[in-house]
N, C-alpha and C positions, 0 to 999 in steps of 0.2 A: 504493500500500500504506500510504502513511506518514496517508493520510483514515482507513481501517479500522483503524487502530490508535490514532484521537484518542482515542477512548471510555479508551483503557486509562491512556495515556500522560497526560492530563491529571486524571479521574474518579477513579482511583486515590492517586494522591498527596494529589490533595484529600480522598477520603473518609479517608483515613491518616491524614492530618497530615507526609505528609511531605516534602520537598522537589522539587516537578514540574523543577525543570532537572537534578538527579541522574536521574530516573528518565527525562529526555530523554535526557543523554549518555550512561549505560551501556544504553540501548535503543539507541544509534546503533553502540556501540563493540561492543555484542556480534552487531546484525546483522552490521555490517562483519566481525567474526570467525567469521558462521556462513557469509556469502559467501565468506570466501577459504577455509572450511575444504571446502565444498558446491562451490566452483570455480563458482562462482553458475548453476547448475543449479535449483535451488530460487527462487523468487520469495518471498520471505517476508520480512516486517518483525518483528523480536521484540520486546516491548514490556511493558509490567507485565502482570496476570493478577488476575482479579476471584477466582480459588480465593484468594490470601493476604488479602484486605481483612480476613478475622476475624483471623487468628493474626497480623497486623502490627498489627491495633487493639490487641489483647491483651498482645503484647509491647510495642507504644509505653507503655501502660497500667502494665505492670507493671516493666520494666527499663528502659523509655526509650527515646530514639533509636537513639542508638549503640551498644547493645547489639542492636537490631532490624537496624540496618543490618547491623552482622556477621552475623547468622542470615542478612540475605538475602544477604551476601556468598556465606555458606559452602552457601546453595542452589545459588546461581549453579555454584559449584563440581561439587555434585552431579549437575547437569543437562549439565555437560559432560560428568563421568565418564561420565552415562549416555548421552550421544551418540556420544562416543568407542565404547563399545561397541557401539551399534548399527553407527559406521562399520567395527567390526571385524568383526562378526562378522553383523548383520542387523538388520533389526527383527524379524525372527523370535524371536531371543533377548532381547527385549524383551517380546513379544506371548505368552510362553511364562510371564513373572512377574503380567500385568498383563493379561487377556484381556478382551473385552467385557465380558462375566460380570461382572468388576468394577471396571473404568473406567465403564459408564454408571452403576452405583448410588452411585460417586463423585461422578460430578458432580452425580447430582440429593440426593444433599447438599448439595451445595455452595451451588446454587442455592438449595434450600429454608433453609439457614443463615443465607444473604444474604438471604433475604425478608420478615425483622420488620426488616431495618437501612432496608428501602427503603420499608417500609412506614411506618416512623415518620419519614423524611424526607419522606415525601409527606404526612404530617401536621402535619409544622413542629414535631414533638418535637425538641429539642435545637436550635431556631432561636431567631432575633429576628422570626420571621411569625406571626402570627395561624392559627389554623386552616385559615378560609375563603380567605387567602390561597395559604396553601400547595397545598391541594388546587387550588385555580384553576390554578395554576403547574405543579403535578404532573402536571394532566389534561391540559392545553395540551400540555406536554412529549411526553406517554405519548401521546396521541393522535397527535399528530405523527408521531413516531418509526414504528409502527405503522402510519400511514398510506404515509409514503414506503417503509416495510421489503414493505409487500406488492404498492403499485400504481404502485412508481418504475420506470424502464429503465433501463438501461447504468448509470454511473459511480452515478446516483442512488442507484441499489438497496445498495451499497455503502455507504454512509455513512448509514444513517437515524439513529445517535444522532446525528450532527454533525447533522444538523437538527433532532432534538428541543430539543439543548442549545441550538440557536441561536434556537428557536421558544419555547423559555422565555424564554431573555433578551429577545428582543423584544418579549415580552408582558411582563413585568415593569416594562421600560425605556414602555413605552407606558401600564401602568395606572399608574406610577407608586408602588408600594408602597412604604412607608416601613420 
């Protein structure tokens, strides 16, 4: 579990600015809490989440770190209260605030919000790469990922960004970019 959650656990923090060994150790402390809470029934690793990349850019932006960080303290908060009550009572009473209807037009916000930020990373906007650089690196990466997310087996199929990212850096470290 802890491969399919690299993407979040390490991408996240970096595309933030904010510090990857906090968003290690409270990814560790709160599986660990959803295990003992779930009687480890549930297989699941919890880990950052690509829905905050905007409103944590936004707040680093505008109030800071540590003002960011306590918002996402007092998320974390939230997302207990709201577990605690599905353990009380269902996900039924969850599914009854939040139905399909409109969880999927949520996230394909989310995604289309996140897609100028990706789009101008794969351009080398906001880098020290050249254009032609960037896109090289980008395509390499994207192609990759892609390739193993559709024609990998077992464990593979699992981790295609941990091959992108790795399929980037080795073409990098090979072409040499400066």
């Amino acid at each position: 579990m802890l491969f399919v959650a690299f993407g979040a656990l390490v991408l996240v923090p970096l595309i933030t600015g904010l510090d990857s060994n906090t968003a290690l150790l409270t990814a560790g402390v709160g599986t660990l809490l959803f295990q003992f809470c779930t009687g480890k029934q549930v297989p699941i690793f919890l880990a950052s989440s690509f829905a905050f990349i905007a409103p944590i850019q936004y707040g680093v932006q505008t109030w800071g770190i540590a003002t960011t960080m306590g918002g996402l303290a007092f998320t974390g908060l939230v997302y207990f209260a709201l577990s605690t009550l599905v353990k009380l009572r269902g996900a039924e009473a969850l599914q009854r605030f939040f139905p399909p209807v409109v969880v999927g037009p949520v996230i394909i916000i989310i995604g289309m919000g996140l897609a100028p930020i990706a789009v101008d990373m794969s351009l080398g906007k906001n880098s020290a790469y050249a254009y032609n650089d960037a896109i090289l690196v980008s395509m390499v990466t994207l192609l990759t990922t892609l390739s193993v997310a559709v024609f990998a087996k077992g464990l593979m199929k699992l981790i295609p960004i941990m091959f992108g990212i790795t399929a980037g850096y080795i073409f990098v470290f090979i072409s040499r970019f400066n």
